[in-house]
Structure formats: structure tokens, C-alpha cells
C-alpha positions in Angstrom: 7.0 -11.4 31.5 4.1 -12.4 29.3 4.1 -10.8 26.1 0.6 -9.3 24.9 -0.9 -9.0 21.3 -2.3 -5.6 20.3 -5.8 -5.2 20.8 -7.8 -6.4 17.6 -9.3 -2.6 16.9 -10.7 -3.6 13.2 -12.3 -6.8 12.4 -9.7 -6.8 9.1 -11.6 -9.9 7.4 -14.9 -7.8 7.4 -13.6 -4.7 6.2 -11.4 -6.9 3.1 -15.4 -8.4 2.1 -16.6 -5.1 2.0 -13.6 -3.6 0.0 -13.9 -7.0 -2.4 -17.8 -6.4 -2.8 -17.1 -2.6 -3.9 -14.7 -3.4 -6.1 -16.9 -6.0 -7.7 -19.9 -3.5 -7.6 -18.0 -0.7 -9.6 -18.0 1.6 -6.7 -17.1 5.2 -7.4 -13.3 5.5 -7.3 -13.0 9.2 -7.3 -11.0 8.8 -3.7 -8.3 6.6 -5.4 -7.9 8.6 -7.9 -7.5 11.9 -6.9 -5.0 9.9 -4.4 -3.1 8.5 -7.7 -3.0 12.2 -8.9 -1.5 13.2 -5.2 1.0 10.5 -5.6 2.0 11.5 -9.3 2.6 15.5 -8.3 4.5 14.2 -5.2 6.9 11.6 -7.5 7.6 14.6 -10.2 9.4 16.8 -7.6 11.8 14.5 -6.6 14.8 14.6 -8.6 16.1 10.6 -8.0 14.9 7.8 -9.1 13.5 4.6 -7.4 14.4 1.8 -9.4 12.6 -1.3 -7.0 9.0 0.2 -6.1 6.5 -1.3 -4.3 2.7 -0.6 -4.3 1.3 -2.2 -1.0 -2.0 -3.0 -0.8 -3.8 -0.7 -2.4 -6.6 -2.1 -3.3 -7.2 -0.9 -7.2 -4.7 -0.5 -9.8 -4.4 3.2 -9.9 -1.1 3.3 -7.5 0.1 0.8 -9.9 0.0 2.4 -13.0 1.2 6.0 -11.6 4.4 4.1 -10.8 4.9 2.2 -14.7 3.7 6.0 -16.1 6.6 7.5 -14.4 9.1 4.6 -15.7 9.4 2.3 -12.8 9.6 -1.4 -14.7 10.4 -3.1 -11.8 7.1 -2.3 -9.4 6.1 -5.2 -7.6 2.2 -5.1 -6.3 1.4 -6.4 -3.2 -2.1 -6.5 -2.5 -3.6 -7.4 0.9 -5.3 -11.0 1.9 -8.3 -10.9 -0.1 -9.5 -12.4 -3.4 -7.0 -10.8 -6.2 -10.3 -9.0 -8.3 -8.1 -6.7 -9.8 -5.3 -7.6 -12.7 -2.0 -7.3 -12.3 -1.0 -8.0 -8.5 2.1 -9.8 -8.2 1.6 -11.0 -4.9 -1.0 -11.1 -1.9 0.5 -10.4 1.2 -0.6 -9.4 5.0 0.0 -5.8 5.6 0.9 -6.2 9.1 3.3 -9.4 8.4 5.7 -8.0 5.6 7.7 -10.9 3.8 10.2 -8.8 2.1 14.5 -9.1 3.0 15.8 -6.2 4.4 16.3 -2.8 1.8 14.4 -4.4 -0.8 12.4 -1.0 -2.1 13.8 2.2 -2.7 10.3 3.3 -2.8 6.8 2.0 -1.2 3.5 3.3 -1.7 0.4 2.9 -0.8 -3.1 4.1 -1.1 -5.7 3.9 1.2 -4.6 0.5 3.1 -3.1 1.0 5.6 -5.4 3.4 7.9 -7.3 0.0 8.8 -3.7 -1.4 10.6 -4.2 -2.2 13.9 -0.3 -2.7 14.5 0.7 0.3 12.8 3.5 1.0 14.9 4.9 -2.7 14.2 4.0 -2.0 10.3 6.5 1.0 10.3 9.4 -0.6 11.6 9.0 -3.4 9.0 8.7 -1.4 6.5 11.6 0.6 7.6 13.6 -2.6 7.4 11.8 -3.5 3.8 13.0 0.0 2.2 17.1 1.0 1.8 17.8 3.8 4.4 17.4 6.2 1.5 14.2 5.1 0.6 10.9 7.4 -0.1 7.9 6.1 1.9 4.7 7.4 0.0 1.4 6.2 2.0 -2.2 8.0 1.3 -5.2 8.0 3.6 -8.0 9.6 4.6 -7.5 12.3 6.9 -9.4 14.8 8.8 -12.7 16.0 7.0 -12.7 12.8 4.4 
């Protein structure tokens, strides 16, 4: 039986060149930041803490620094394959080819990345196996009326 690749749905190195040239143009970041205040409300009512975070490719730094405010020293950032504009990423990785050992987060996040998958069925079992089986899985995207 011949095994089949998804269908390529978004042209991914496209849509990284027009995330890079906003970025570099200053583009209004209101999105990512009401998303960073989401996140922050949605980290303060749960009791435990999440000692190995990791912010995946969100593409500024406001994910980032929600996770050191609330006392998480050992975030690693992850952003996607494209050039690193913004300080402070740790490491560039694919989204949809995760190279982290099994349970190595007890928490992932992630803000507006990951809507522009086009395996993200694939992407959720890997990052099942990425976070401990009581991890916290914390993704933000646009949704319906965005």
C-alpha cells in the first residue's frame, strides 16, 4: 500500500515571508497581545505549576514573556523556519516536524502558529508525545469572526 503525503493546503514558505516582512514593518500587534493577555488569565487559574514550558512558534515575543512574568525560568522558544527577527528564540524548529524526546514540557503554548498547519492532525499526536501525560496544552488562534 502506497503511503500518501497530506495535501499541501498553505504554501507555508510564503505565508513565513509575509509574517517576517510584518514583523520587520512594525505591524500592529494588537492580535498578539490581547492573545498574551488570554494566555496570562488562563495560566492564573490553574493551581500547578509547569516547571519546562515551551512557547512554539509564535512568532513575537509576547507568549514569551507571559511565561518568565509568571516565573517559568526554564521556557524554551521555539520559533518556526524563518529568519529569527525577534530576540530571544532559543531554537528554530518546523512546526509540523517536532524534535523534542518524549514528555519533555509540562506546558506548550502557542500563539497564532499553528492555524496555518497543514498536518495538524499529525502535529497533535507529536505534541502529545512532546508534553508529560499531565501536561497543559495552551494554543491561540483565530477563530470565527477574527
Amino acid at each position: 500500500m502506497a503511503t500518501s503525503s497530506p495535501p499541501l493546503i498553505f504554501d507555508r514558505p510564503l505565508s513565513r515571508a509575509r509574517l517576517a516582512r510584518a514583523i520587520a514593518r512594525c505591524a500592529p500587534d494588537f492580535l498578539m497581545q490581547r492573545a498574551a493577555e488570554d494566555l496570562e488569565d488562563r495560566l492564573a487559574s490553574i493551581r500547578r505549576e509547569f516547571p519546562r514550558a515551551l512557547d512554539l512558534a509564535t512568532p513575537t515575543e509576547h507568549f514569551a514573556k507571559v511565561l518568565a512574568a509568571g516565573g517559568r525560568p526554564n521556557t524554551l522558544r521555539a520559533v518556526a523556519l524563518m529568519p529569527a527577527i525577534e530576540t530571544g528564540a532559543k531554537i528554530v524548529v518546523d512546526e509540523e516536524a517536532l524534535p523534542f524526546a518524549p514528555e519533555s514540557f509540562d506546558l506548550i503554548v502557542s500563539g497564532m502558529a499553528l492555524h496555518w498547519s497543514t498536518i495538524f492532525p499529525e502535529f497533535s499526536r507529536r505534541r502529545g508525545a512532546a508534553s508529560r501525560p499531565t501536561g497543559c496544552f495552551s494554543p491561540a488562534w483565530p477563530a470565527a469572526q477574527a
